[in-house]
C-alpha positions in Angstrom: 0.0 0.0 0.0 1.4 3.3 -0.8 2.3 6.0 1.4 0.1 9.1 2.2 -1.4 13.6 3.6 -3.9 14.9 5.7 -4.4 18.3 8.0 -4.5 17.7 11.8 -8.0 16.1 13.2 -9.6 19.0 14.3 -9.2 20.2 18.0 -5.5 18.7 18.2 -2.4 20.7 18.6 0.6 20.2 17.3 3.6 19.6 19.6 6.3 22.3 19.5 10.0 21.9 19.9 10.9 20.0 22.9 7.3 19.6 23.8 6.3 16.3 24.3 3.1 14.2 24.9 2.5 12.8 28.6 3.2 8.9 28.7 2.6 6.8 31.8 6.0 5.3 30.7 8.3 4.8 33.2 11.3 3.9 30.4 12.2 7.8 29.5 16.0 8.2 30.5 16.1 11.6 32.1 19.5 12.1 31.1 19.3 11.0 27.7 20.9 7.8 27.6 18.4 4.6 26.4 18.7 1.0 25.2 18.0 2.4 21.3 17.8 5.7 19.4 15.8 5.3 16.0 16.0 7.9 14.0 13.4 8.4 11.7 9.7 9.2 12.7 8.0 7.1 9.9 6.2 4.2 9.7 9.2 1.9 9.9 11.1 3.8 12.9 8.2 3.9 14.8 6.9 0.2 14.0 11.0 -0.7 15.6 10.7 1.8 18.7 6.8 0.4 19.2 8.6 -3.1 19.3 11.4 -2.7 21.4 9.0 -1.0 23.8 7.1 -4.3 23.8 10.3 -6.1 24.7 11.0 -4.1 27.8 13.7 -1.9 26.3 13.8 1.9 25.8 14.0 3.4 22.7 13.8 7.0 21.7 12.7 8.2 18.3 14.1 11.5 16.7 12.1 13.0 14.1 13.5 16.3 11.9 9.8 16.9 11.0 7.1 18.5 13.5 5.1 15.2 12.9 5.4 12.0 12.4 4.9 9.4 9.4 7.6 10.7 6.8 6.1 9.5 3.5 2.8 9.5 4.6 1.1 12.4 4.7 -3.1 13.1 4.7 -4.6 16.3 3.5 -7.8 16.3 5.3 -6.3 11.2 -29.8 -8.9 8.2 -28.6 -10.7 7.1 -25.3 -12.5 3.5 -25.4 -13.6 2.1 -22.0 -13.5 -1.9 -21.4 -13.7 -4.2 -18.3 -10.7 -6.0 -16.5 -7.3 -5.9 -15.8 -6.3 -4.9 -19.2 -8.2 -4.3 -22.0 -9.0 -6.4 -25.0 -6.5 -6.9 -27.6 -7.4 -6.9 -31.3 -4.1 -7.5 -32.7 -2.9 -11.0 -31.9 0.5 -10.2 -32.5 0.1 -7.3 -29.5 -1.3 -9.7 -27.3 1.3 -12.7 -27.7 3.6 -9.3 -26.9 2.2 -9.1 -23.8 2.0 -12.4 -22.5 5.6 -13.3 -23.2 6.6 -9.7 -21.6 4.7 -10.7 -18.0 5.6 -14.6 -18.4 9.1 -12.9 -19.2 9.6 -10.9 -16.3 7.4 -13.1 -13.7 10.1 -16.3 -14.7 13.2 -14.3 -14.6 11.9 -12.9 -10.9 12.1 -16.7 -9.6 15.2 -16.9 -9.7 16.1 -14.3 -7.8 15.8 -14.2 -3.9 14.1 -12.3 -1.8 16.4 -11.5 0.7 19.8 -11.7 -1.5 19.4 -10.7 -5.1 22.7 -10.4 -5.4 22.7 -14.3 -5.0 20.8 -14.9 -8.1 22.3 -16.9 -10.8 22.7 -14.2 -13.4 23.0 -11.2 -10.8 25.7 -10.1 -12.3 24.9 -10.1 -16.4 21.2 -8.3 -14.8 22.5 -5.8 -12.7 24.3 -4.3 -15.7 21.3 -4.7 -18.2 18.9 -1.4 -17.6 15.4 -2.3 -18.0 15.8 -0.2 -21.3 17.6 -2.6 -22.6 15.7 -5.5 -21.3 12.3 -4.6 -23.0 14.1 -3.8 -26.3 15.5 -7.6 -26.1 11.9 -9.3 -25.4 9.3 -6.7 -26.7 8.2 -7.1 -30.4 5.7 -4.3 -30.9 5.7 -0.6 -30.1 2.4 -1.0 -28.2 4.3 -3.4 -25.9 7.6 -1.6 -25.2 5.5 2.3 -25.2 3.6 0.3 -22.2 6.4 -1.2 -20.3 8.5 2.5 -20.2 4.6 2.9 -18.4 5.0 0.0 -16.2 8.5 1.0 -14.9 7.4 4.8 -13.9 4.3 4.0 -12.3 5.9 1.0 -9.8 8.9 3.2 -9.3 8.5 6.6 -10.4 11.6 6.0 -12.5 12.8 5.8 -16.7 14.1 2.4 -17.7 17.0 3.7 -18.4 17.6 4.5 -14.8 17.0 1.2 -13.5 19.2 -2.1 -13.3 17.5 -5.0 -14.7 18.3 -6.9 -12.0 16.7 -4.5 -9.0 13.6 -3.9 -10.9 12.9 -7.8 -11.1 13.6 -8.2 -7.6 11.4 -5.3 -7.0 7.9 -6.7 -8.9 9.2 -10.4 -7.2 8.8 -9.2 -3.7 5.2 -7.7 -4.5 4.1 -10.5 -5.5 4.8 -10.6 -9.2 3.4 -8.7 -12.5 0.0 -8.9 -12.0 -0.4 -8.1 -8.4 2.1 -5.5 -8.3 -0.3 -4.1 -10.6 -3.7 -4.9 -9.5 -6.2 -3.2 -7.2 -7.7 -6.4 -5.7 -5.5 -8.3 -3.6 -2.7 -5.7 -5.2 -0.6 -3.2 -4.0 -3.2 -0.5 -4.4 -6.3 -2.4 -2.6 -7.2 -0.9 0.6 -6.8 2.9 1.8 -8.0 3.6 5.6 -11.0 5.5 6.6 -9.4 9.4 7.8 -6.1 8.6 6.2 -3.2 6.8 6.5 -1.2 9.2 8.5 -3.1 7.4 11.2 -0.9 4.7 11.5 1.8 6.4 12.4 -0.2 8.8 14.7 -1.3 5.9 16.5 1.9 4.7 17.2 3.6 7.6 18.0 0.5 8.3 20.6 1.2 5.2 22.3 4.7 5.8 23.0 4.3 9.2 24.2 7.0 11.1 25.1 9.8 8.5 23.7 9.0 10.4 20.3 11.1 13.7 20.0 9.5 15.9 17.1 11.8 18.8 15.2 14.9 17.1 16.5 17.1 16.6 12.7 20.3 14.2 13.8 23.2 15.4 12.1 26.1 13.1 13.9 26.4 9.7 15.0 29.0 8.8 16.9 30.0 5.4 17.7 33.3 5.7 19.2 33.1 5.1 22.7 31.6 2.5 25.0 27.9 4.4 23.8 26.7 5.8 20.5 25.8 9.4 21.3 23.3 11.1 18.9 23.6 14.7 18.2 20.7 17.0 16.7 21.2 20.4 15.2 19.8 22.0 17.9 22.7 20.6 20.4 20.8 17.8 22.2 21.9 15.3 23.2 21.0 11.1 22.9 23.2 8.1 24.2 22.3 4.7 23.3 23.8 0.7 23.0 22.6 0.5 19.5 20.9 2.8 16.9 18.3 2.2 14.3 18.4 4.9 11.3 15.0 4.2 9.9 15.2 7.5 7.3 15.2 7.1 3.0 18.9 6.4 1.9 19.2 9.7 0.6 18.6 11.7 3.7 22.3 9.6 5.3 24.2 11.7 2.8 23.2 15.2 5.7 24.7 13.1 8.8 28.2 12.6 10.1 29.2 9.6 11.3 32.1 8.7 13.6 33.9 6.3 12.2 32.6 6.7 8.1 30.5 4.7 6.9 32.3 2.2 4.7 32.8 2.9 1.5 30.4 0.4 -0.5 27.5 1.9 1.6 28.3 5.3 0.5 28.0 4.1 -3.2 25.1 2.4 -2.5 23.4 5.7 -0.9 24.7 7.8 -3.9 23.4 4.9 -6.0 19.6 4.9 -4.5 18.0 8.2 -5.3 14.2 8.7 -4.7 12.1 8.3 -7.8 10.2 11.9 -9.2 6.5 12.1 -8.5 3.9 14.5 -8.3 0.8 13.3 -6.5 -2.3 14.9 -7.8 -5.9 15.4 -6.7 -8.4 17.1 -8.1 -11.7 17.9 -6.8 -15.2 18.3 -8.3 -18.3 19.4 -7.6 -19.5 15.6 -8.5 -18.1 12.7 -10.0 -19.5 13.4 -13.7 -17.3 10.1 -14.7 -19.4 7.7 -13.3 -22.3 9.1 -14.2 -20.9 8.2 -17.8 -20.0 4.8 -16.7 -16.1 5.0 -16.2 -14.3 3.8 -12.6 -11.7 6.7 -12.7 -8.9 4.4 -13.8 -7.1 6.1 -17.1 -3.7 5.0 -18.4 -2.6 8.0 -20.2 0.0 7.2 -22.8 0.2 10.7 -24.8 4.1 11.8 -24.3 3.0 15.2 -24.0 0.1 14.8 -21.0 0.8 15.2 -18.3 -0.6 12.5 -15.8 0.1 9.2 -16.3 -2.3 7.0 -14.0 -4.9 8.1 -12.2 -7.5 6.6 -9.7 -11.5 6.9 -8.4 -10.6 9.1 -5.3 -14.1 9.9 -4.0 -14.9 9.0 -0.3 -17.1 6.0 0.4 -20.0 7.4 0.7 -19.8 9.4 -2.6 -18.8 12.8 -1.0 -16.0 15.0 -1.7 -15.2 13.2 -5.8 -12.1 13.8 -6.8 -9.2 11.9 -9.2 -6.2 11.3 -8.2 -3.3 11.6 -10.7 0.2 11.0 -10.7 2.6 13.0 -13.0 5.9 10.4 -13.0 9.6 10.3 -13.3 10.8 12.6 -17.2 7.5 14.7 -16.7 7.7 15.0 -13.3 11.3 16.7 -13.9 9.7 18.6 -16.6 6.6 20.2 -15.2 8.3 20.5 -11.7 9.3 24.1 -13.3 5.6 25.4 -13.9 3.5 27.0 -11.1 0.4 24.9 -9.4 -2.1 26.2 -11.4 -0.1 25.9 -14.6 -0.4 22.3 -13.7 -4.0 22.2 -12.7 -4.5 23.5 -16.0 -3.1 20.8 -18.2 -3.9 18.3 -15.7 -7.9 19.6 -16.2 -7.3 19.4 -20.3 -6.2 15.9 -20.6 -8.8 15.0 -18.0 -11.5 16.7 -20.3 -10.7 15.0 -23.5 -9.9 11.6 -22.5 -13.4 11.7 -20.8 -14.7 13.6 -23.2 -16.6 16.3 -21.3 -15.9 20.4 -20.3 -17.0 19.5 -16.7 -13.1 18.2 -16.2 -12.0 22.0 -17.0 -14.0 23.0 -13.5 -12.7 21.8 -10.2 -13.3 22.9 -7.1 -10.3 22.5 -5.3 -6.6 21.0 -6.1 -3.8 19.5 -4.0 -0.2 18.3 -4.4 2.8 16.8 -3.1 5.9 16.9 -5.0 8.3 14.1 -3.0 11.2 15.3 -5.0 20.6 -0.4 3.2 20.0 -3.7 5.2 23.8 -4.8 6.4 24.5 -3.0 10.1 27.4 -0.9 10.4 28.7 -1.4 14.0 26.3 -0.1 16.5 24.3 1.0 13.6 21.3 -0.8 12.1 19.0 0.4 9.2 15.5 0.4 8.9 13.5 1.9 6.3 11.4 0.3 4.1 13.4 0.7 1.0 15.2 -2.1 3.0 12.3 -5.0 3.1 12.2 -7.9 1.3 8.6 -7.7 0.9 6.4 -4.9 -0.5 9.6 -2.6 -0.7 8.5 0.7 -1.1 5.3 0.7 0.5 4.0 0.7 4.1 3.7 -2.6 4.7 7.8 -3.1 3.9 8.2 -0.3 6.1 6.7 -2.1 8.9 9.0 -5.1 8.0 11.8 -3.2 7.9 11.2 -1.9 11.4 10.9 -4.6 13.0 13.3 -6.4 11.6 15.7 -3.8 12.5 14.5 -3.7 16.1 14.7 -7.4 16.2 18.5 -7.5 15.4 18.5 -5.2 18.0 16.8 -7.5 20.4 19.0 -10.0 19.2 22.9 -8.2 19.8 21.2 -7.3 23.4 20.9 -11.0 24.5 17.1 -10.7 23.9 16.3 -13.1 21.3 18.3 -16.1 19.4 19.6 -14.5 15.5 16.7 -17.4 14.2 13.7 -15.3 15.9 15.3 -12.1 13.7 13.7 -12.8 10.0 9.5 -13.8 10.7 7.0 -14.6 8.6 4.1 -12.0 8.5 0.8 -13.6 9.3 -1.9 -14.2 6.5 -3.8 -11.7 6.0 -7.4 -11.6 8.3 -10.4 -13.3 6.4 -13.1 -10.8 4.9 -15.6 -11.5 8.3 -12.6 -10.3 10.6 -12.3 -7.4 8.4 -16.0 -6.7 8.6 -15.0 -6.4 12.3 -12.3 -3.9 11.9 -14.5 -1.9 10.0 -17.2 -1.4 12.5 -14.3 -0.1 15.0 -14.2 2.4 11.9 -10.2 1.2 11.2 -9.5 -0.6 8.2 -12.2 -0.8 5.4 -12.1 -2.7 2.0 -15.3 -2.1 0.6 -18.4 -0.2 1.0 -21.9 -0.9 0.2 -21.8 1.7 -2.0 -18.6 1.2 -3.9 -19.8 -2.1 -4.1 -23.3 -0.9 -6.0 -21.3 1.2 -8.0 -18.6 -1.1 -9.4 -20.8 -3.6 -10.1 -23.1 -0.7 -12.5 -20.1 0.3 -14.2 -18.6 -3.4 -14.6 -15.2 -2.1 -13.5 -14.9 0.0 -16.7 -11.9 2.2 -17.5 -10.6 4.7 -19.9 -7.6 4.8 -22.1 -6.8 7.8 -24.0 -4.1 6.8 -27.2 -2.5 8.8 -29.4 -3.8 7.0 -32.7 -2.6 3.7 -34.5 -2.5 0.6 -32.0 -4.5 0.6 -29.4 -2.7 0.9 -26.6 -2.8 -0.9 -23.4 -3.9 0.0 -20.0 -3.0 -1.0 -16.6 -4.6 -2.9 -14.1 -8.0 -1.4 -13.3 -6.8 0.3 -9.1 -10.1 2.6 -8.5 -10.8 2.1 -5.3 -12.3 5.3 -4.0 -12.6 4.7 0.0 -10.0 7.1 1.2 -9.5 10.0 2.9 -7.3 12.4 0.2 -4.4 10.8 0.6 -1.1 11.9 -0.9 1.6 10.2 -0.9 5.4 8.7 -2.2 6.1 5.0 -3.0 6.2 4.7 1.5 8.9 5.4 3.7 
């Protein structure tokens, strides 16, 4: 599930520096010094310091922001439509195209392994292949290969050409494959949460009170001596046995550590940028689109639009419509130059003529969020959930991540044996139990209402091509039971 951005609930105040929530916790070190410092107030530092509370340790979680959940983040020439996952193909050359690309790419992902890709029999001869040059080695037709640049910016926010073969494979293994990665229903896109997911991480941060530090950005780590001392900017002070640095790669590259980190990390953190993505979301009056029989799902192929993807954002019970669009990797550089409503603008134009109405060229409202490794070092363990070995990328890998990190902890403290360090995640709860959760107004799947509509519209979508081949579209993801939720690919 991707990351999300929503405005404070209404009535609570936001902590200010060195203010902190009360906690009946009786683990806070009055003079700074506890069992682990995470740094990094997202889902995954948080899901560690939750953990190592459980365990009867003391953590302490520094966060540079004033809130927590890093990456998530609540703010409260031819259309044809066609059911499915992917639309109909006429030209049977097109569709053997696509099969072989996904039988391709699902095959060559079984080889590699979860938790060591580097282990996999032809790491090596991948790692150097982009996946540029990968889809001009198995893709026959245009339609195919225009699709597949698709397929790589919408998972990753990223060009093929940018990409090893090898990481991008491992990346669609460990979500599940091709189709899932890509699906709404039992996909990567399924479920959003009922007031946001910004939630999650509130939840936790709640619970461990005053062990979470907001507006405190660590800028040294020092691991030295007999303890690892934490320095912030603002000259506090933390002393710990172990540290967790549960932040994106990129943000290591503003700390100083004592001693460096070694070399082949620092390539590897120079190596992992952040994709480029624009999150979008438009707001209407009403959802004119289903009144026309369309989910909200459009794969737009034209080089020249904007928005790639876009999704059914409309709250469950109908209220608030709006689409939510994503303007990816190249364009995402490219349009990062123009002013909000020079976006809007084009954003609105494509939206009107791949639906084929004016009332796209009339929103209401608009929002946006531009969100422009595992081995320990010493003392210092890394969480993040660009770091899972499942669902990489999205919240639940963060959550991995964390815990995983905090078990290692658990373990170098005497607490656990190093086999209790990787776990399985349980199965995910039947539909009755999550009938349950929804009635304590947590989790929800599917409403009555979405229900009644996706079955009207069939699950219908909308393509807009440039001409020629028809072009393919992406798994149908409308799934319109959020709050507006912006967000990256999780952190």
């Amino acid at each position: 599930m991707r990351s999300s951005v929503r405005p404070e609930f209404s009535g609570e105040r936001t902590l200010q520096r060195g203010e902190h929530s009360r906690t009946d916790s009786t683990m806070t070190a009055t003079d700074n010094t506890y069992d682990v410092i995470v740094v990094g107030g997202g889902i995954s530092g948080l899901s560690a310091a939750k953990l190592l509370k459980a365990n009867g340790l003391s953590p302490v979680v520094l966060e540079a922001r004033d809130r927590v959940g890093g990456r998530t983040f609540t703010v409260r020439g031819k259309s044809y439509p066609f059911k499915g996952s992917f639309p109909p193909m006429w030209n049977p050359f097109v569709l053997l195209d696509f099969n072989n690309l996904w039988r391709t790419m699902d095959d060559m992902g079984k080889e590699i392994p979860r938790e060591a890709p580097w282990k996999a029999p032809h790491a090596e001869e991948w790692d150097k292949m982009t996946m540029l040059e990968l889809f001009e080695s198995i893709c026959w037709t245009s339609t195919v290969r225009q699709f597949a640049k698709l397929f790589v910016n919408v998972n990753v926010t990223s060009e093929p050409h940018e990409v090893s073969a090898l990481w991008f494979l491992w990346y669609v293994k460990q979500c599940g494959g091709t189709m899932r990665i890509f699906s709404t229903t039992n996909g990567g896109q399924e479920r959003k949460f009922l007031g946001g997911s910004s939630q999650i991480s509130e939840c936790m941060a709640k619970e461990l009170g005053d062990l979470v530090k907001l507006q405190s950005p660590v800028h040294r780590i020092d691991q030295s001596g007999d303890m690892v001392v934490v320095e912030t900017v603002d000259k506090q002070t933390y002393k710990a046995k172990y540290v967790i640095v549960a932040t994106p790669p990129g943000l290591n590259l503003k700390m100083h550590f004592n001693p460096e980190l070694p070399p082949l990390r620092n390539q590897l953190i120079h190596r992992v940028p952040m994709g480029s993505v624009i999150k979008c979301m438009v707001y209407y009056k009403e959802n004119f689109w289903r009144k026309k029989g369309y989910c909200g799902s459009m794969v737009i192929e034209e080089e020249g639009a904007p928005i790639g993807l876009t999704l059914d954002d409309t709250k469950p019970d109908g209220t608030v419509p709006a689409i939510m669009g994503f303007i990816l990797a190249r364009k995402c550089r490219k349009l990062s130059g123009l002013t909000k409503e020079e976006r809007l603008r084009k954003i609105c134009e494509i939206y009107s003529r791949v639906l084929g109405t004016e009332e796209a060229l009339h929103p209401v409202h608009y929002e946006e969020k531009n969100w422009v490794l595992r081995e320990p070092v010493g003392r210092l363990y890394f969480a993040g959930t660009e770091t899972a070995t499942e669902w990489s990328g999205y919240m639940e890998g963060a959550v991995q991540a964390g815990e995983r990190a905090a078990r290692e902890v658990m373990c170098a403290l005497g607490k656990i044996h190093q086999s209790q360090i990787w776990q399985t995640e349980p199965e995910c709860p039947t539909k009755e139990s999550e009938g349950s959760k929804l009635e304590k107004g947590k989790i929800i799947e599917r409403t009555k209402e979405e229900q009644k509509h996706q079955e009207d519209v069939k699950r219908k979508r909308v393509q807009y091509s440039t001409g020629g081949e028809r072009q393919p579209a992406s798994g149908c993801r409308n799934d319109p039971t959020a709050e507006k939720d912006m967000a990256l690919s999780d952190g």
